[in-house]
Every structure is written in C-alpha cells, then in structure tokens.
MDAnalysis code that builds the backbone (N, CA, C; Angstrom):
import MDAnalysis as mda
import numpy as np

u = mda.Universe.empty(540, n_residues=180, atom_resindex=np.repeat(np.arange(180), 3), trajectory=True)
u.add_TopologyAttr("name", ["N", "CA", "C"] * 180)
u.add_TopologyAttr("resid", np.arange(1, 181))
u.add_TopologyAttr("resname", ["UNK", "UNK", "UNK", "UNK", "UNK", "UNK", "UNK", "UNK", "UNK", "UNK", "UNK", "UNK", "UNK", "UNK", "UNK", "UNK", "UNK", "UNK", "UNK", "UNK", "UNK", "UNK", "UNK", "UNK", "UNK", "UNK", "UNK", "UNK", "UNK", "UNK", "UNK", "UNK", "UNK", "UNK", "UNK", "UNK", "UNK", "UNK", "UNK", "UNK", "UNK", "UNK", "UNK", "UNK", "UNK", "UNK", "UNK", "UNK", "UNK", "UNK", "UNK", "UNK", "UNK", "UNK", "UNK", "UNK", "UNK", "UNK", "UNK", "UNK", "UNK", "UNK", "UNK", "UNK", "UNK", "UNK", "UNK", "UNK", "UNK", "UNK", "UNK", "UNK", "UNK", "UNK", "UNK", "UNK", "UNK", "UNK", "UNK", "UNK", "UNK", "UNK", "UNK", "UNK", "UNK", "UNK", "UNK", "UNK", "UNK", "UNK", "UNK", "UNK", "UNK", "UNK", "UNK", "UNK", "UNK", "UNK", "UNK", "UNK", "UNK", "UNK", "UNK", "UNK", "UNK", "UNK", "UNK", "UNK", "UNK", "UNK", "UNK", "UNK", "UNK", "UNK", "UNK", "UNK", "UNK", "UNK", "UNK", "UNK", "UNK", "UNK", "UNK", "UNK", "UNK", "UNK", "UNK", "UNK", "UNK", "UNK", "UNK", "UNK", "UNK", "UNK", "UNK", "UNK", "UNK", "UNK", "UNK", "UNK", "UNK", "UNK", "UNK", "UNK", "UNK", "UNK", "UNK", "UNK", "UNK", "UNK", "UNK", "UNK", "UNK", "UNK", "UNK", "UNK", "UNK", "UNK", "UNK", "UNK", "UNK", "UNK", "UNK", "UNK", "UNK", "UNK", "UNK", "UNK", "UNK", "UNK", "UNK", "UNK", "UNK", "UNK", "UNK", "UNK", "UNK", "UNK", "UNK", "UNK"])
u.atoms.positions = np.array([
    [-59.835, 37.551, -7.747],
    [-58.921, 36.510, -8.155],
    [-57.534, 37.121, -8.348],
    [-56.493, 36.453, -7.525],
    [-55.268, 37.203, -8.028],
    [-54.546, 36.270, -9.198],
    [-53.818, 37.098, -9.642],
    [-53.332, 36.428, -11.199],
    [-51.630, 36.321, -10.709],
    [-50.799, 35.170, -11.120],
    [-49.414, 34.567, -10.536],
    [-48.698, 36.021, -11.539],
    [-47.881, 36.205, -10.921],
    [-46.628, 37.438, -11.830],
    [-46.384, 37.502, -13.289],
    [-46.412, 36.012, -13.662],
    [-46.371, 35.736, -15.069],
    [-47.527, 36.129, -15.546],
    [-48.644, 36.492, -15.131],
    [-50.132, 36.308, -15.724],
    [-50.381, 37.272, -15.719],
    [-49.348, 38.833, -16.198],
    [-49.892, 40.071, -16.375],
    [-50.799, 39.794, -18.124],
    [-51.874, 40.464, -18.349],
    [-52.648, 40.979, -19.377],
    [-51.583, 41.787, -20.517],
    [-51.504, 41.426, -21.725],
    [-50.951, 41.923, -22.727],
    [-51.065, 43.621, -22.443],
    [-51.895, 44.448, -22.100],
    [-52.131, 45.737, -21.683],
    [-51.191, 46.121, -20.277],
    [-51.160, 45.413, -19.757],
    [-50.391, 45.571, -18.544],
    [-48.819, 45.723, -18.889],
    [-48.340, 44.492, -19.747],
    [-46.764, 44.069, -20.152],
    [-46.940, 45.287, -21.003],
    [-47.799, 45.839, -21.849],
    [-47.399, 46.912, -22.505],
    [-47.311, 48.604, -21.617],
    [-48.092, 48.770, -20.703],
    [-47.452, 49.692, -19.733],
    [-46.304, 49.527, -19.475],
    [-45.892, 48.618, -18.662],
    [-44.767, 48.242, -18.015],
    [-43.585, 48.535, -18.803],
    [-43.720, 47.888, -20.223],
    [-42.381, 48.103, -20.903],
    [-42.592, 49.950, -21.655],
    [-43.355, 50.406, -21.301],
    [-43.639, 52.044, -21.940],
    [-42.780, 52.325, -20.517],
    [-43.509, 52.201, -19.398],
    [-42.564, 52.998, -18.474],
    [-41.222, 52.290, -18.106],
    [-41.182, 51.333, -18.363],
    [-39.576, 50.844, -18.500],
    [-38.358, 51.404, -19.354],
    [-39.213, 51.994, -20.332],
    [-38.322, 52.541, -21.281],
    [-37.912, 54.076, -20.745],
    [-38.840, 54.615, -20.036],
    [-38.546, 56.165, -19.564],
    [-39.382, 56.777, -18.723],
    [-39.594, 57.018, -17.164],
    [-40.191, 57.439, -16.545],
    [-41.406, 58.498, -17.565],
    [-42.419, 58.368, -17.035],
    [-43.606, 59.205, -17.601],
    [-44.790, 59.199, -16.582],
    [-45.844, 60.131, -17.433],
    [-47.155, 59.978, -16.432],
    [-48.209, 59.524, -17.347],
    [-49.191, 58.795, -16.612],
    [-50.029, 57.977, -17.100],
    [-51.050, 58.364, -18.606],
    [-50.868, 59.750, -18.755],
    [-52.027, 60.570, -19.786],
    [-50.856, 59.896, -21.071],
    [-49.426, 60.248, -20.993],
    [-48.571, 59.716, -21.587],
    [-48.321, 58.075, -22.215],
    [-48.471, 57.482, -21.294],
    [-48.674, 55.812, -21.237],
    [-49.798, 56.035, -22.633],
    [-50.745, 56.707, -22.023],
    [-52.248, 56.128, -23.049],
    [-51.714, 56.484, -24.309],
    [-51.321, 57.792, -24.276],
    [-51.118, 58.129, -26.156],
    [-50.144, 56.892, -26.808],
    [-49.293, 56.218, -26.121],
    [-48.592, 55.525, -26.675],
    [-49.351, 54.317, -27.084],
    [-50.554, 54.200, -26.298],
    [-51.346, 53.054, -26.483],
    [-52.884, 53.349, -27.144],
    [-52.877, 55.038, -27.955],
    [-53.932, 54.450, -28.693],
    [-53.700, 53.756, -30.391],
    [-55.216, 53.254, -30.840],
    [-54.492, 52.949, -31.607],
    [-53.283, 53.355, -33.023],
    [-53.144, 54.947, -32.710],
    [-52.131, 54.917, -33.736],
    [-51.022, 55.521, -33.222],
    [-51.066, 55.118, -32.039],
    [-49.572, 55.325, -30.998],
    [-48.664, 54.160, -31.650],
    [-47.081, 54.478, -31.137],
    [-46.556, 53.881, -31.480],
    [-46.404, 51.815, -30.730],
    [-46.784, 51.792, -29.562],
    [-47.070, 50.937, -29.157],
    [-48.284, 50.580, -29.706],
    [-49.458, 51.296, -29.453],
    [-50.940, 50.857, -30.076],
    [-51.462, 50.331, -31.322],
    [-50.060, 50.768, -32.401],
    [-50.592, 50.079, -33.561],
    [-50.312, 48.146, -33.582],
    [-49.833, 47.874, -31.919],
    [-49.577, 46.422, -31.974],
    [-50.768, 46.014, -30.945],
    [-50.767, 46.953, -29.931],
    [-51.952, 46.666, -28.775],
    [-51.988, 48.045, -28.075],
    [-53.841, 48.389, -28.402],
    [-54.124, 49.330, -28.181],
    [-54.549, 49.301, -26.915],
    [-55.068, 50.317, -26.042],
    [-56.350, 50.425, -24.560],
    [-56.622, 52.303, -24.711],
    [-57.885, 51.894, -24.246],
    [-58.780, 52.706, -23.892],
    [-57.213, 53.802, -22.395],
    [-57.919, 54.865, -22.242],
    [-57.468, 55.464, -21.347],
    [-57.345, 55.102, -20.029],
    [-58.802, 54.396, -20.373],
    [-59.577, 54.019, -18.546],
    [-58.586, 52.645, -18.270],
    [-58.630, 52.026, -19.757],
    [-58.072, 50.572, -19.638],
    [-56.496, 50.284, -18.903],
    [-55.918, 51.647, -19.662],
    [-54.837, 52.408, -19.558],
    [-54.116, 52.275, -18.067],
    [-55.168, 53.174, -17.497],
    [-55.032, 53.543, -16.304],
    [-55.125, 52.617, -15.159],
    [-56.449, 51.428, -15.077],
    [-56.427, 50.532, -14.744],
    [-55.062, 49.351, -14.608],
    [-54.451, 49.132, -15.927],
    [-52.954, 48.451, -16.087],
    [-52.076, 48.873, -15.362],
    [-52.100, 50.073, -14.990],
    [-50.750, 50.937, -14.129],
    [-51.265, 50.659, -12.607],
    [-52.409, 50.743, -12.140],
    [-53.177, 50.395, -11.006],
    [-52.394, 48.752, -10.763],
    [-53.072, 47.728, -11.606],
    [-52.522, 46.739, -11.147],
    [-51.230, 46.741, -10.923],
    [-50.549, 47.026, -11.759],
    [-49.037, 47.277, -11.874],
    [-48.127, 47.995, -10.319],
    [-48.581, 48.909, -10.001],
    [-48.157, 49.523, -8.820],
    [-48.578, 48.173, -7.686],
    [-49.848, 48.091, -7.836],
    [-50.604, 46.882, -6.770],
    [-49.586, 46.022, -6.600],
    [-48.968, 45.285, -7.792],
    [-47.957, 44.289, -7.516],
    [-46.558, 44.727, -7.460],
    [-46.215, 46.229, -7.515],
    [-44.907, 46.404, -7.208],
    [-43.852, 46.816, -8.267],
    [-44.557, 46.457, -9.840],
    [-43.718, 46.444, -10.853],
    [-43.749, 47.756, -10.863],
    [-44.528, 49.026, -10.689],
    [-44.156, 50.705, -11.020],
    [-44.424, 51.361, -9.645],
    [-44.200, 52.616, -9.700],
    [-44.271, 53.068, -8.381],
    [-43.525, 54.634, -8.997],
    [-44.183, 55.560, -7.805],
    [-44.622, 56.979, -8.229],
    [-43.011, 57.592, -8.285],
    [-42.488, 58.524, -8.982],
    [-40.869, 58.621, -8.622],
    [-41.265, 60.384, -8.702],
    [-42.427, 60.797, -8.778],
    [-42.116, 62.419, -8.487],
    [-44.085, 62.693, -9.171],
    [-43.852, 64.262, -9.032],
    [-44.852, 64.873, -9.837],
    [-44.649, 65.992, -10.615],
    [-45.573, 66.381, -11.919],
    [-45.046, 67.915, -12.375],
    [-46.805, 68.146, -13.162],
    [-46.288, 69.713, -13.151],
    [-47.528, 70.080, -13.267],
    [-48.354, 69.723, -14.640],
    [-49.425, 69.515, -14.759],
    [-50.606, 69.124, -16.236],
    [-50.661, 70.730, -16.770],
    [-51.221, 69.840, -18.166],
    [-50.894, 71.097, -18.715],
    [-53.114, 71.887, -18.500],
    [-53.865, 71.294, -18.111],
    [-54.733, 72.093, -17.373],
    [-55.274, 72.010, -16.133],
    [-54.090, 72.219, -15.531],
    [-54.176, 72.084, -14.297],
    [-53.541, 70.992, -13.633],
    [-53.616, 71.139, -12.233],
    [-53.704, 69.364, -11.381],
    [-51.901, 69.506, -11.492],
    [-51.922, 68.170, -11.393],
    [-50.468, 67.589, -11.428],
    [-50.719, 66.079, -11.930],
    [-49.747, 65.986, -12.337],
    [-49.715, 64.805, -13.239],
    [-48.650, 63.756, -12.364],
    [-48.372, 62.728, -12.466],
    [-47.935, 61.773, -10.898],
    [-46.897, 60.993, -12.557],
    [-45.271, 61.280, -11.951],
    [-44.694, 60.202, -12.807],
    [-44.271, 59.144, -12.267],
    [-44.397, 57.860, -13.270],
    [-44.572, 56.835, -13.144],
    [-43.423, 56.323, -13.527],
    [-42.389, 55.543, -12.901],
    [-41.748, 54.196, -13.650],
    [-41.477, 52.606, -12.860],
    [-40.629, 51.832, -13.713],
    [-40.760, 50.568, -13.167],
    [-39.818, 50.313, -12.316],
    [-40.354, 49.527, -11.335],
    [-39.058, 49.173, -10.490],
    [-38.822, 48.371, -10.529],
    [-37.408, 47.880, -9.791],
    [-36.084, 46.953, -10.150],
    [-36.974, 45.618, -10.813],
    [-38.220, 45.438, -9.921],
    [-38.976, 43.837, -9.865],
    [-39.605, 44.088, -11.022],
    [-40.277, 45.002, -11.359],
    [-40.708, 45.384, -12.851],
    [-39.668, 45.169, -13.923],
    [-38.950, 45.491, -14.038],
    [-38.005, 45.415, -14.773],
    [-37.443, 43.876, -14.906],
    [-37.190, 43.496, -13.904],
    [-36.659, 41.810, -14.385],
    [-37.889, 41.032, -14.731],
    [-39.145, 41.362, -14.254],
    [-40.255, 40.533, -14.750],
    [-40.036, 41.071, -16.321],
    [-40.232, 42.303, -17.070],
    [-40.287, 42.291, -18.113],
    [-39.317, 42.000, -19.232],
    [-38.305, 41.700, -18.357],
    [-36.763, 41.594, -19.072],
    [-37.050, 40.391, -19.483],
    [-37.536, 39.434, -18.395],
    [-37.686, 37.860, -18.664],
    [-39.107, 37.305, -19.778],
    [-39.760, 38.344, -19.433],
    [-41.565, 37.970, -20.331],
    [-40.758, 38.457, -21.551],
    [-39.691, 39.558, -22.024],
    [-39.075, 39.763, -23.121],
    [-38.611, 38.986, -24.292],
    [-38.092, 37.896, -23.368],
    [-36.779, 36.976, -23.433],
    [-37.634, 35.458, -23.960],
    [-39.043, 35.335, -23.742],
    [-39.547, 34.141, -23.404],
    [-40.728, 33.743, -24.614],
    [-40.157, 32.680, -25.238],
    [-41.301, 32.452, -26.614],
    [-42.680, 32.511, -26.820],
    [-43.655, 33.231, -27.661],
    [-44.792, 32.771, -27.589],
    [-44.913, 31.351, -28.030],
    [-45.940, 30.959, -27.016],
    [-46.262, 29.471, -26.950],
    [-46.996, 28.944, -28.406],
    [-48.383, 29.750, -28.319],
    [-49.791, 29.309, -29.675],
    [-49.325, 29.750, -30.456],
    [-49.165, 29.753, -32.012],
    [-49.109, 30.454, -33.332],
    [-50.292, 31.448, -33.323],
    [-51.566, 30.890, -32.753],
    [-52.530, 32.040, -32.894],
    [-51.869, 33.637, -31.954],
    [-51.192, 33.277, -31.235],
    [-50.826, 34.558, -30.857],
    [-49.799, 35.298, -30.837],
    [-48.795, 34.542, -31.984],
    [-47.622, 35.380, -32.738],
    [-48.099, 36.997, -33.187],
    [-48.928, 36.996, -33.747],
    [-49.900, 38.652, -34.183],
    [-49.626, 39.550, -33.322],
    [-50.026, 39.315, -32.028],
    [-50.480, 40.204, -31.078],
    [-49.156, 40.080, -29.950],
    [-48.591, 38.793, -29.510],
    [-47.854, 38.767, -28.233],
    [-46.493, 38.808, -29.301],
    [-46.336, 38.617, -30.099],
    [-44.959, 38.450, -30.265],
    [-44.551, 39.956, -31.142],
    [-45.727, 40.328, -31.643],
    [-44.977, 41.571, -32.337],
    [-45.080, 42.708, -30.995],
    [-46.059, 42.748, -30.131],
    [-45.617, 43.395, -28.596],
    [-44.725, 43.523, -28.524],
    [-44.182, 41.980, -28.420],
    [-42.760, 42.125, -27.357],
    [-41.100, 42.854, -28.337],
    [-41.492, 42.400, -29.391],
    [-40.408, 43.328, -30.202],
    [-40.609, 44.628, -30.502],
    [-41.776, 44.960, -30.231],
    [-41.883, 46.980, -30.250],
    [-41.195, 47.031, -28.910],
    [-41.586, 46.627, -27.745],
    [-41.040, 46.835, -26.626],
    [-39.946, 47.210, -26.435],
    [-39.466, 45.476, -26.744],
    [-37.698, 45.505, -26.923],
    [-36.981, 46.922, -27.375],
    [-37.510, 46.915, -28.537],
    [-37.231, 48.281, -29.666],
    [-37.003, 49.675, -28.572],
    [-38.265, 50.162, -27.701],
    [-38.619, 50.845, -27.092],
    [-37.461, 50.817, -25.866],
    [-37.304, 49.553, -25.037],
    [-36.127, 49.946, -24.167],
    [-35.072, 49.455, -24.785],
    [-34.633, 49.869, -25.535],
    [-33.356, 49.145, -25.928],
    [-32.814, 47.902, -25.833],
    [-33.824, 47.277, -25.979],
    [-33.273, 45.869, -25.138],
    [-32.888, 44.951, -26.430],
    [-31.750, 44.334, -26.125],
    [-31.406, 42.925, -27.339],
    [-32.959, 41.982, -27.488],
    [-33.478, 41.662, -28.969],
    [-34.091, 41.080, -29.200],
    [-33.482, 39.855, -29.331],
    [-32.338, 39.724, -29.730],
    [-31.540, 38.336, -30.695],
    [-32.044, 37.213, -29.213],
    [-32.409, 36.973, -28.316],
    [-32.526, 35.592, -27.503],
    [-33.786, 35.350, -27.745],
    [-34.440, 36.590, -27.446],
    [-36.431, 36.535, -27.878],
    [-36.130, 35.632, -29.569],
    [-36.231, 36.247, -30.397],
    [-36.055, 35.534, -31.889],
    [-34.987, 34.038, -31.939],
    [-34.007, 33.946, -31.068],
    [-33.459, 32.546, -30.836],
    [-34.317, 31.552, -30.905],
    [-34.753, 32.258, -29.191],
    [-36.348, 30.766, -28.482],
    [-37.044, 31.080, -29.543],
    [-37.477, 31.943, -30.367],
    [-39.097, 31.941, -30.318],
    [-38.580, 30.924, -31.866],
    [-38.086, 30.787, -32.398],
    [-37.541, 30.489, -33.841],
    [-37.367, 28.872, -33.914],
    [-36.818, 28.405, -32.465],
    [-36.230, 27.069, -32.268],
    [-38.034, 26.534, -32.018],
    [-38.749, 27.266, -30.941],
    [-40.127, 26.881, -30.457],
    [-41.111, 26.414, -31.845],
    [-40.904, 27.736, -32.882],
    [-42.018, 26.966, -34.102],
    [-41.143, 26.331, -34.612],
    [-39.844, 26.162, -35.169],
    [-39.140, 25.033, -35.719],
    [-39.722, 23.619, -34.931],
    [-39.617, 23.402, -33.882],
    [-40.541, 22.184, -33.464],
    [-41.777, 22.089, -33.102],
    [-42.614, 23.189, -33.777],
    [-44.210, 22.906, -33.849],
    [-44.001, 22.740, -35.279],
    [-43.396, 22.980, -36.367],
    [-43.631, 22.904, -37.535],
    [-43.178, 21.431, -37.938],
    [-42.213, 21.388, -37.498],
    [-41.769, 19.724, -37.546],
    [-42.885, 18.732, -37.013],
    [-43.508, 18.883, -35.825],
    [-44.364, 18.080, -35.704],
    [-46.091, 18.277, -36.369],
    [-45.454, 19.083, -36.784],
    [-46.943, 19.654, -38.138],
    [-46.732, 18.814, -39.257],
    [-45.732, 18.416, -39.636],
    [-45.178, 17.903, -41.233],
    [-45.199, 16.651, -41.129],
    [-45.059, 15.964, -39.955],
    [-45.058, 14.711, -39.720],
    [-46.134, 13.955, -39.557],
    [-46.494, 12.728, -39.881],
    [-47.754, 11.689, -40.030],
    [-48.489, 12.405, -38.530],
    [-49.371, 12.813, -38.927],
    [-50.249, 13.152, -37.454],
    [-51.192, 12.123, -37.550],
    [-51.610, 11.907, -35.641],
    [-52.182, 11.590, -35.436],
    [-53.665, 11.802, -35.773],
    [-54.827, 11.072, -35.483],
    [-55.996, 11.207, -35.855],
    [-56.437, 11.847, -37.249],
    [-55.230, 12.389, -38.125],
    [-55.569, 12.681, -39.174],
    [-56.109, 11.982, -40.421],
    [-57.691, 11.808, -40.720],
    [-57.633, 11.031, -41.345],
    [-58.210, 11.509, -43.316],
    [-57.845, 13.020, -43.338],
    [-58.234, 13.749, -44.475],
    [-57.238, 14.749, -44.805],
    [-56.817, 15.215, -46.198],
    [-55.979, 16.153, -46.567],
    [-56.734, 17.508, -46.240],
    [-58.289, 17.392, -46.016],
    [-59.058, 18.437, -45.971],
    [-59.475, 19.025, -44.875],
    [-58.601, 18.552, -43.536],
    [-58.134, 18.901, -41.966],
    [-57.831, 20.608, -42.178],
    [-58.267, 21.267, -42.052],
    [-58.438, 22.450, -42.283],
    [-56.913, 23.165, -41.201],
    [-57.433, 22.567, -40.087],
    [-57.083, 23.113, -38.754],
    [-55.597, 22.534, -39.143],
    [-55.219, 21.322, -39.852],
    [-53.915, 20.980, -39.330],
    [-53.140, 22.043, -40.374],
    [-53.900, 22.223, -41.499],
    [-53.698, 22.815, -42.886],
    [-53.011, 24.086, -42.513],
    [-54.197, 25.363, -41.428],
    [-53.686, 26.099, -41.109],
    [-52.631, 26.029, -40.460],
    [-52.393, 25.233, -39.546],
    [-51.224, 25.180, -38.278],
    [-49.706, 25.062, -38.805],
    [-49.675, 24.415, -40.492],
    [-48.756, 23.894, -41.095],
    [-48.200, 25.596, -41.810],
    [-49.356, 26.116, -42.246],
    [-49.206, 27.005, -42.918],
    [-48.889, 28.035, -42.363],
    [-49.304, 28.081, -40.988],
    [-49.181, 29.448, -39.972],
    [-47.552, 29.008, -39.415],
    [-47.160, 28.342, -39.302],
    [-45.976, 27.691, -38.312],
    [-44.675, 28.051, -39.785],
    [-44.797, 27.895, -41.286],
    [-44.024, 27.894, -42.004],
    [-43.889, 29.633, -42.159],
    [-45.374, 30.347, -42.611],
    [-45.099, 31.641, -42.474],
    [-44.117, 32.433, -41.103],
    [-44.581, 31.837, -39.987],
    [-43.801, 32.816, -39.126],
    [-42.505, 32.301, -38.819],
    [-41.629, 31.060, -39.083],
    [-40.636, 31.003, -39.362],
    [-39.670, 32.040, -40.612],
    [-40.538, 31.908, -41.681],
    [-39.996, 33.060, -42.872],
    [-39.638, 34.453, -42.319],
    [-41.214, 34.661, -41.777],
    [-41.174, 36.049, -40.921],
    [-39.855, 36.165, -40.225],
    [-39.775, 35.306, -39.321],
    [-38.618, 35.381, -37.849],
    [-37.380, 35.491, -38.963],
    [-36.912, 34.829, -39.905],
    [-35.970, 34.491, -40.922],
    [-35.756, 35.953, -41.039],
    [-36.446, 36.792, -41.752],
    [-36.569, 38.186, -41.985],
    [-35.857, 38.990, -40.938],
    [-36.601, 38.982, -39.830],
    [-36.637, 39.772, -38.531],
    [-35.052, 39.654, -38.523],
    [-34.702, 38.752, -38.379],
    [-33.209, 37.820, -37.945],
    [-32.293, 38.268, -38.868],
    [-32.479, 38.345, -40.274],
    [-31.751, 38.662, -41.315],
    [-31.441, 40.270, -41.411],
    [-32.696, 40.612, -40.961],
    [-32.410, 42.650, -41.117],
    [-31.918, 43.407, -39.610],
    [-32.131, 42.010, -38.633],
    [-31.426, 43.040, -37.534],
    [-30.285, 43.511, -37.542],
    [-30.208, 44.699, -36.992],
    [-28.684, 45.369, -36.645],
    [-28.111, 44.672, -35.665],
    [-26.920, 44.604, -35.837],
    [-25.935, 43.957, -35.049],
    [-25.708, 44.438, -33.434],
    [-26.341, 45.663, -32.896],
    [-26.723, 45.699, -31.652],
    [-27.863, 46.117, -31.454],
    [-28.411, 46.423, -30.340],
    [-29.665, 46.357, -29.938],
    [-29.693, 48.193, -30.316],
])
C-alpha cells in the first residue's frame, strides 16, 4: 500500500526533521530517538524501526546519501540528509495544526522539538494550532447536540482537554523568544 506524502508515520517526520537539522548517519538518527534521546523523550523507535523510517524516506525522495565516513567498529557508516523535497514537506507538516486533541501529546509536542532542532520559527505552528482548538473549544461550550446528560464523559473530557491545551499553547506563546 503506498501512503500519499502527507501520510508519513510520526517516526518517519521524526527522522526527517533529525536529518533536516544536520546531515548524519543512521546509528545517529536512532540515539536521538531512543527513549531518552533528545527527540525520543517525545517519540521514541527501536533501531530497526529507526532504520526502516530512513528506508521509506529515501524510497520517496525526502533523504538521500550525501557521503560516507568510517564506524567506529569498522564498516562505514553512509551519511544521510534531507533533500530540497524533504525539506519543504517538513517545513509544511511543521507549519500545519494538529487536527484530534487526543493527539496534541504526541504530534504536537514532536513538531515543536523539531522546530527547536532545525531552527525553524514555531510562532505560525502555535498561531494555527491555537486558532484550531479555540474553535473546537467553542464548539465544546456550546448547547451540543445529542447531549442529553451532564455525565457525557466524552464531551466532559473534550471540554476539558481543548481548555487545558489552549492554557498550554498560552504558555508556549508567552515564554517564546522573540526569534526562532
């Protein structure tokens, strides 16, 4: 099954933006991605998993080999970074709101280690993503449909999850430095 450009795997967008930030080789990629790498403490992979992500990644064009140097037992080690098409795909998946609240945790604190990692301006990512739950929270607060109990658990959370990560973003927004 092939997956559309947008439909890289959270493991994948996190290669991509590791070697976006600075040519490397793949043994490298992983440490950043275990879990108490500096990427990994947001989203971790296995080595194999690792390695696999950079596979697809080359497959579609986003990295590609720019030299080799020697391992340190032995072999040679193959460095890796992103190219031009890599780079605007991740510039834009950067730039672009998480959709679910369930996956503010995982996709949205990604994408601001990333950012962090290539230097990239967060302030448009935190714009969209800020305006996006401002109108899930608004339509959280408002007479919902089919609701016919205060004891709606699900809407309870959604109200509660949508107000926390506004505060959060409030934060984020309030302590950034004035450039990237």
């Amino acid at each position: 099954m092939t997956r559309a450009p947008d439909q890289l795997l959270l493991g994948e967008w996190a290669c991509l933006g590791i070697l976006r930030s600075a040519p490397t080789h793949g043994f490298a990629v992983a440490a950043l991605l275990k879990p108490d790498g500096d990427v990994g403490r947001v989203w971790s992979l296995s080595r194999a998993l690792t390695y696999r992500a950079i596979d697809q990644l080359t497959a579609r064009g986003y990295v590609h080999a720019t030299g080799e140097e020697p391992g340190i037992a032995g072999g040679t080690r193959t460095i890796l970074a992103a190219t031009r098409t890599g780079r605007v795909q991740l510039d834009e998946w950067l730039s672009t709101p998480v959709l679910h609240l369930r996956d503010l945790r995982s996709e949205l604190l990604l994408k601001m280690v990333l950012a962090d990692l290539c230097e990239a301006d967060r302030t448009l990512l935190l714009q969209r993503q800020r305006a996006h739950i401002t109108t899930m929270a608004d339509a959280l607060s408002g007479p919902s449909e089919g609701v016919t109990s205060p004891s709606d658990v699900v809407t309870l959370w959604r109200r509660e999850a949508s107000q926390a990560a506004l505060r959060f973003l409030d934060a984020v927004i309030t302590t950034a430095p004035d450039s990237p």
